[in-house]
C-alpha positions as CSV (number, residue, x, y, z in Angstrom):
1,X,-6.5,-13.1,-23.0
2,X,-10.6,-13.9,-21.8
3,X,-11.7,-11.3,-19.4
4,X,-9.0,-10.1,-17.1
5,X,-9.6,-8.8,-13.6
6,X,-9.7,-5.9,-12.0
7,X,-6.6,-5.4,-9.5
8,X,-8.8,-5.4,-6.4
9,X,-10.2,-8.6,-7.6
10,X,-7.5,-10.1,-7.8
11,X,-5.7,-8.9,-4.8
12,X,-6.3,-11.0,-1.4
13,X,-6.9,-10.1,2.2
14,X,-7.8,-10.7,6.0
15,X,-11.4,-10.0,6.6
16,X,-9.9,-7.6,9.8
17,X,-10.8,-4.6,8.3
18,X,-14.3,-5.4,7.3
19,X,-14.6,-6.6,10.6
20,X,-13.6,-3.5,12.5
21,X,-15.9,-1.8,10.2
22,X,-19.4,-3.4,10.8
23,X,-18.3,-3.5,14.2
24,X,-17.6,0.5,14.2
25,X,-20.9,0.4,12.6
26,X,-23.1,-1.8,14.8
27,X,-22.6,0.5,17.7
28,X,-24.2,3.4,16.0
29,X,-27.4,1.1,15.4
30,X,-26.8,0.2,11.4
31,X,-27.7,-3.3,11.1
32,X,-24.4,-5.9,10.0
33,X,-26.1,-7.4,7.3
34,X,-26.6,-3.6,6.2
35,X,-22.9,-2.6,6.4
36,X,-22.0,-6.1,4.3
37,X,-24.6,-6.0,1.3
38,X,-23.9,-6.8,-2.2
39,X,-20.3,-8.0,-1.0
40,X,-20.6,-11.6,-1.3
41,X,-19.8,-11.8,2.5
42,X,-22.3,-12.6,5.1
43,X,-22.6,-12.2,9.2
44,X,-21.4,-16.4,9.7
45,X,-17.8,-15.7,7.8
46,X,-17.0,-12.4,9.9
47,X,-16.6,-15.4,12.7
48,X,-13.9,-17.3,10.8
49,X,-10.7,-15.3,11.2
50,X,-8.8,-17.4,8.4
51,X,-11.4,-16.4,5.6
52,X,-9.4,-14.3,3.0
53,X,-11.7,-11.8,0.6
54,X,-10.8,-9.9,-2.1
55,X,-10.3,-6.5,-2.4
56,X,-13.0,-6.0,-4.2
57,X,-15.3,-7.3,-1.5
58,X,-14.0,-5.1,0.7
59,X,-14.1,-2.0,-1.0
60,X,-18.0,-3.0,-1.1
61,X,-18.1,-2.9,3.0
62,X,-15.8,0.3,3.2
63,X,-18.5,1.8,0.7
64,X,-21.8,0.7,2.6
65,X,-19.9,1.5,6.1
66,X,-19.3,5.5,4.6
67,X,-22.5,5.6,3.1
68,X,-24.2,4.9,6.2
69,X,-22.0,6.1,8.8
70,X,-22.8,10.1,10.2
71,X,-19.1,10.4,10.9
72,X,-17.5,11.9,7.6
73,X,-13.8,11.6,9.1
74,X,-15.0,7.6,9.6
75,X,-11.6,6.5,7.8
76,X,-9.8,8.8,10.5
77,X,-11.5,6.9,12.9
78,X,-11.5,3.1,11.5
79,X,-8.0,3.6,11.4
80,X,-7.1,4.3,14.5
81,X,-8.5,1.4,16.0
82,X,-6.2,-0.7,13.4
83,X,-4.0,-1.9,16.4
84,X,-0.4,-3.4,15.5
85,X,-2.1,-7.2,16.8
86,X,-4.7,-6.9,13.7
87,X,-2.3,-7.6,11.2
88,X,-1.4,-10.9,12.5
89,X,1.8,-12.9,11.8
90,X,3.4,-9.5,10.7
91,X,2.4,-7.2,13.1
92,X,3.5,-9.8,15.3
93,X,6.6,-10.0,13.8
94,X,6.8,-6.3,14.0
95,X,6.7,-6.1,17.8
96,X,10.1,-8.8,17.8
97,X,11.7,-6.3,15.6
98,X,15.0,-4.4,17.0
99,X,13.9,-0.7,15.8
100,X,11.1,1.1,15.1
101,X,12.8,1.5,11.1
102,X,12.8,-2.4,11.1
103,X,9.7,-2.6,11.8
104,X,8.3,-0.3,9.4
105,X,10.7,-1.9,6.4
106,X,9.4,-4.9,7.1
107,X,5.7,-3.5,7.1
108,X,6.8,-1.3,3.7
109,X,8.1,-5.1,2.3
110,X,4.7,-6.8,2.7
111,X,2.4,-4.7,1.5
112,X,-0.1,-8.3,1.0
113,X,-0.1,-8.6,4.5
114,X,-0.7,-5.2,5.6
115,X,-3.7,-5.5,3.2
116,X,-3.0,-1.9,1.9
117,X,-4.2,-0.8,-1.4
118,X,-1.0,1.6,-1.4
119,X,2.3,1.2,-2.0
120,X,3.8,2.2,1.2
121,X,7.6,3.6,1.1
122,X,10.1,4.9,3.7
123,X,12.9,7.4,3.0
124,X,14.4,10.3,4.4
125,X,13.6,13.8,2.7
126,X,15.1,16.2,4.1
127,X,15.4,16.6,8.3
128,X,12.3,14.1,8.5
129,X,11.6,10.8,7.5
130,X,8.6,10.2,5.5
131,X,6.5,7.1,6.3
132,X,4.6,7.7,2.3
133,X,1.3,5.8,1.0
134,X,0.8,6.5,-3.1
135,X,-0.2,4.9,-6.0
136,X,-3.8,4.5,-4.7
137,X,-5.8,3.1,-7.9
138,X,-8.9,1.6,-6.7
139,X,-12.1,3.6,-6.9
140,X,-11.9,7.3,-6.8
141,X,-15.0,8.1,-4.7
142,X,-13.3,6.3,-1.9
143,X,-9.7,7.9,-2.3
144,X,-9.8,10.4,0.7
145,X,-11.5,8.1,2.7
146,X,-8.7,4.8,1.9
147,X,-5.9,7.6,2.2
148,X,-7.5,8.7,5.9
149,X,-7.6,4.8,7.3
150,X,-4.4,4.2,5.7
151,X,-2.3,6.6,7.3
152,X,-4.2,6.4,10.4
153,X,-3.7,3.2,10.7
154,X,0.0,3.7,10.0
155,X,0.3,5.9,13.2
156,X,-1.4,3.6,15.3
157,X,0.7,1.0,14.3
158,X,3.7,3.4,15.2
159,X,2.3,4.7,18.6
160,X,2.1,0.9,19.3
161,X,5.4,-0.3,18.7
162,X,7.0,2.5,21.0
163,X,4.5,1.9,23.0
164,X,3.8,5.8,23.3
165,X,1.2,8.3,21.8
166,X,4.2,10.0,19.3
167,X,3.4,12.4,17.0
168,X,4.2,12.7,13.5
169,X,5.6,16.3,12.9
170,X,3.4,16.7,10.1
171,X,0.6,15.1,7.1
172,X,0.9,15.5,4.2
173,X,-1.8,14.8,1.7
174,X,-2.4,14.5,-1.7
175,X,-6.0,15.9,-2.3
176,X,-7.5,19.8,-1.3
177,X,-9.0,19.9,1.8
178,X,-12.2,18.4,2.5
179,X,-14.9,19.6,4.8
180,X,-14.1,17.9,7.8
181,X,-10.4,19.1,7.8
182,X,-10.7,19.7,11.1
183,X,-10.9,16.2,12.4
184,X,-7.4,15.3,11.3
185,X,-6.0,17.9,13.8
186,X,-8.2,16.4,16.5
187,X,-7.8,12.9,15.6
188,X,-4.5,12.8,14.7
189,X,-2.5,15.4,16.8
190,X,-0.3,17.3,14.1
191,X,-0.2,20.2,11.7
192,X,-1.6,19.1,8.1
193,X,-0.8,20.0,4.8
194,X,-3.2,19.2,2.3
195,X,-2.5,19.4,-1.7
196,X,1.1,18.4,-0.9
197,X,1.3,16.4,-4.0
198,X,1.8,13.0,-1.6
199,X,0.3,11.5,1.1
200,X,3.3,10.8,4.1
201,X,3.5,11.1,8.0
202,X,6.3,13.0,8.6
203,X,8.5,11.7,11.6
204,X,12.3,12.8,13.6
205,X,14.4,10.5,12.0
206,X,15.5,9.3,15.4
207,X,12.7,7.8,16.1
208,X,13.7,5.3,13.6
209,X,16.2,4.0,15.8
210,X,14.6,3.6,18.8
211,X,14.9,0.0,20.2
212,X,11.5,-1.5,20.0
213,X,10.7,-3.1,24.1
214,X,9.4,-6.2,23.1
215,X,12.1,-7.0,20.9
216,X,13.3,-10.6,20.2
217,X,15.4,-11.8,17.5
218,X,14.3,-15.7,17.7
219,X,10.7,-14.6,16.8
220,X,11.7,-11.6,14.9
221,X,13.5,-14.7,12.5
222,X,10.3,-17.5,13.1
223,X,7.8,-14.4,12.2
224,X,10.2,-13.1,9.7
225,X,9.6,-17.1,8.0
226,X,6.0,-17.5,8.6
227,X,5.0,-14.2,6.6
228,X,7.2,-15.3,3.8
229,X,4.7,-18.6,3.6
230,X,1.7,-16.7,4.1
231,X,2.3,-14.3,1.8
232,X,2.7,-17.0,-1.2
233,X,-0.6,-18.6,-0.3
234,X,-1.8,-15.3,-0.6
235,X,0.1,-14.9,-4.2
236,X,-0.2,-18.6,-5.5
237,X,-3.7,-17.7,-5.5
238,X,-3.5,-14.3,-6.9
239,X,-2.3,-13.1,-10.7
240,X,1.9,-13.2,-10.9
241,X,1.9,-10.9,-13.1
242,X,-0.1,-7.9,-10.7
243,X,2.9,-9.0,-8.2
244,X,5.7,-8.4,-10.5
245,X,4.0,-5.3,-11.5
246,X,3.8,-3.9,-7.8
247,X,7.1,-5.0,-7.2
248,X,8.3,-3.1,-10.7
249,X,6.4,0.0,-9.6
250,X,7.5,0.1,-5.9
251,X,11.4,0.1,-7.1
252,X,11.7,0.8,-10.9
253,X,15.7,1.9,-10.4
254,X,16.8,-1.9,-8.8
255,X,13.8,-3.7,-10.6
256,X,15.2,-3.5,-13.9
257,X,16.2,-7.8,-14.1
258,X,13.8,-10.7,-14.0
259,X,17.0,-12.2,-11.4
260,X,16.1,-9.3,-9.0
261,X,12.5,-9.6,-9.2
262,X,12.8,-13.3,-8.9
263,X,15.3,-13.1,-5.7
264,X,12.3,-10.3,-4.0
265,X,9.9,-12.8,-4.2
266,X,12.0,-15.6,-2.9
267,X,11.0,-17.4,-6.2
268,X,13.6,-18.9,-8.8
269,X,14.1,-17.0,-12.2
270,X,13.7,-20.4,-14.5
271,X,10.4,-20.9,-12.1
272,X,9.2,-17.2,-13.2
273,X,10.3,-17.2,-16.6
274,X,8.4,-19.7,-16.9
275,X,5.5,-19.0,-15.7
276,X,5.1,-15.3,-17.5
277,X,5.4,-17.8,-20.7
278,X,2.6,-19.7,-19.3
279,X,0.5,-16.6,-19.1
280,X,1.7,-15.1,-22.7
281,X,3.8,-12.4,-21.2
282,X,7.4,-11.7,-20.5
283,X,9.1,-9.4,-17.9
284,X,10.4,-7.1,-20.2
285,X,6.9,-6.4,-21.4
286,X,5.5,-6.3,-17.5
287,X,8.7,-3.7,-17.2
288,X,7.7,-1.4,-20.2
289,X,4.2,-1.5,-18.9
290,X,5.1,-0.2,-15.7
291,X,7.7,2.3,-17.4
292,X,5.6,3.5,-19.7
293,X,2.7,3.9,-16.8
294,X,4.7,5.9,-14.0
295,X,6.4,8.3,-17.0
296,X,2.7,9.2,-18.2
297,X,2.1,10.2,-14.7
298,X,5.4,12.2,-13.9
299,X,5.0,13.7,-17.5
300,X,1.5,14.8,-16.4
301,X,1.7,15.7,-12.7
302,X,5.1,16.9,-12.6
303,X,8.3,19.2,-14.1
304,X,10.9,16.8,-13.3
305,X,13.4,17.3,-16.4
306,X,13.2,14.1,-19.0
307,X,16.7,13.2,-17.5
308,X,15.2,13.0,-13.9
309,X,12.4,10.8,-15.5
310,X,14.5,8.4,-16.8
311,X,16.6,7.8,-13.7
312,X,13.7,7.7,-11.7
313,X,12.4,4.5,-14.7
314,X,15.5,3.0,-14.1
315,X,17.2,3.9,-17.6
316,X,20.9,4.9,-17.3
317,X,20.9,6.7,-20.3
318,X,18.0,9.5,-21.4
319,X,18.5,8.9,-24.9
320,X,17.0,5.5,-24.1
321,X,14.1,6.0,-22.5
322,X,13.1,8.8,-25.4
323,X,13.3,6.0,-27.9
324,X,11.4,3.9,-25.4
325,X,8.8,6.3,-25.0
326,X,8.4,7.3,-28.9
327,X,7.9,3.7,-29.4
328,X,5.1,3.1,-26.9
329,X,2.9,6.4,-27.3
330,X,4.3,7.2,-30.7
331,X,5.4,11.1,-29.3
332,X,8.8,12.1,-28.0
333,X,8.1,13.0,-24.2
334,X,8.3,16.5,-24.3
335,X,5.3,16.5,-26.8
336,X,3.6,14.4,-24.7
337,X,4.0,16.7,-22.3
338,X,2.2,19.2,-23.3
């Protein structure tokens, strides 16, 4: 297979973010060319918009920008100046939407263009509807603060769209408490709950369905087109096979046909087929991958019953996925457990 690439090297994005950082930066004195070192980026590119980076290279700013930065809660307070017109096309696209819960589906189905290194989900749990960010893999020393701009970012994308400073009812986060807990209140204007096993705003559910002002279904359909495009020259130039697996671990329970992979992508089956052929791979092995990875996780860091796990892996029958699992980590899952 020759050397294969880290995920975040792979993975392509607007230079907005690094931007808003060695600006953030600037202001408190630290030199640009300070906040951009050993990233492969320089001063002269931070002027051309249309450069994309990976994520690799940005990880290296979001480092230097913490390491030099006084302000401990500085993901807190990157994020929130991550307006909804930074994201371009799509948080143009956005603003057309009907609803706020369009919106934030069609944020949730474009994770590339969001430039997230989370996968983002919406559901309802509950009386509240949880706006979630998980499956954070990138490097761990940065986790609280990625998790921090993240869902900071998230709410000022919110509070834009109704065009209102809402609230969330509550945070929820995955790690303990860190020493400037205090910020989040501040910053963010709701209770917080950290250890809460994932990271989520909590919102009403009605807000969901409030009508979004600047709504417009002509450019909601243009916008709706435009991200599409963008978001394959993003991919064409970007591993198939890390898209199949984000798109496997986002939705393991529909995900389970190379046809329903293929239709998400707005790609052709034969077309995908053939490519995974190309690259020595199949879907079904992508899928056990991606099967075998989330049930080591749940195994580990939960006490869903087997039957649950399976479900949630997108087997309808338990006995299945025990074979499955024997086969991959040679131990039935309730050894592996403990």
């Amino acid at each position: 297979m020759g050397m294969s690439l880290l995920p975040e090297q792979r993975v392509l994005t607007t230079l907005h973010t690094v931007a808003l950082a060695v600006q953030a930066l600037v202001r408190t004195g630290v030199p640009a060319a300070q906040v951009l070192e050993g990233s492969g980026i320089d001063e002269a590119d931070l002027a051309s918009p249309a450069r994309l980076v990976s994520h690799a290279q940005e990880l290296r700013v979001l480092a230097n920008a913490y390491g030099y930065s006084r302000d401990a809660a500085l993901g807190l307070s990157l994020g929130k100046g991550m307006h909804v017109s930074a994201y371009g096309i799509l948080g143009y696209t956005m603003l057309a939407s009907r609803t706020l819960g369009e919106a934030l589906q069609l944020a949730v189905a474009h994770p590339a263009l969001l430039g997230t290194y989370f996968q983002l989900s919406l559901q309802t749990v509950g009386d509240e509807v949880r706006l979630s960010a998980d499956g954070y893999r990138y490097a761990p020393e940065m986790t609280v603060f990625n998790t921090e701009l993240c869902l900071a970012s998230l709410l000022t994308v919110v509070q834009d769209l109704l065009g209102e400073a809402v609230r969330p009812r509550r945070l929820l986060l995955g790690y303990r408490s860190p020493l400037h807990a205090a910020s989040y209140g501040e910053k963010l204007g709701c209770p917080v709950e950290f250890a809460a096993g994932s990271n989520a705003l909590c919102f009403n559910p009605a807000l969901l369905d409030r009508p979004l002002r600047l709504a417009d279904p002509v450019s909601h359909q243009q916008g709706l087109q435009q991200c599409l495009q963008l978001e394959a020259q993003f991919y064409s130039r970007q591993d198939l096979c890390e898209l199949i697996r984000q798109q496997l671990a986002s939705d393991l329970c529909h995900c389970t046909s190379l046809e329903r992979v293929a239709a998400r992508l707005h790609r052709s089956a034969r077309t995908l087929r053939r490519h995974l052929q190309q690259l020595n791979t199949s879907f079904q092995l992508l899928l056990d991958e991606v099967r075998y990875d989330k049930a080591r996780q749940l195994l580990i860091h939960t006490d869903l019953p087997i039957y649950l796990i399976a479900e949630q892996l997108g087997y309808s029958e338990t006995a299945s996925f025990r074979h499955a699992f024997q086969r991959w980590s040679g131990l039935a899952p309730s050894n592996f457990r403990r």
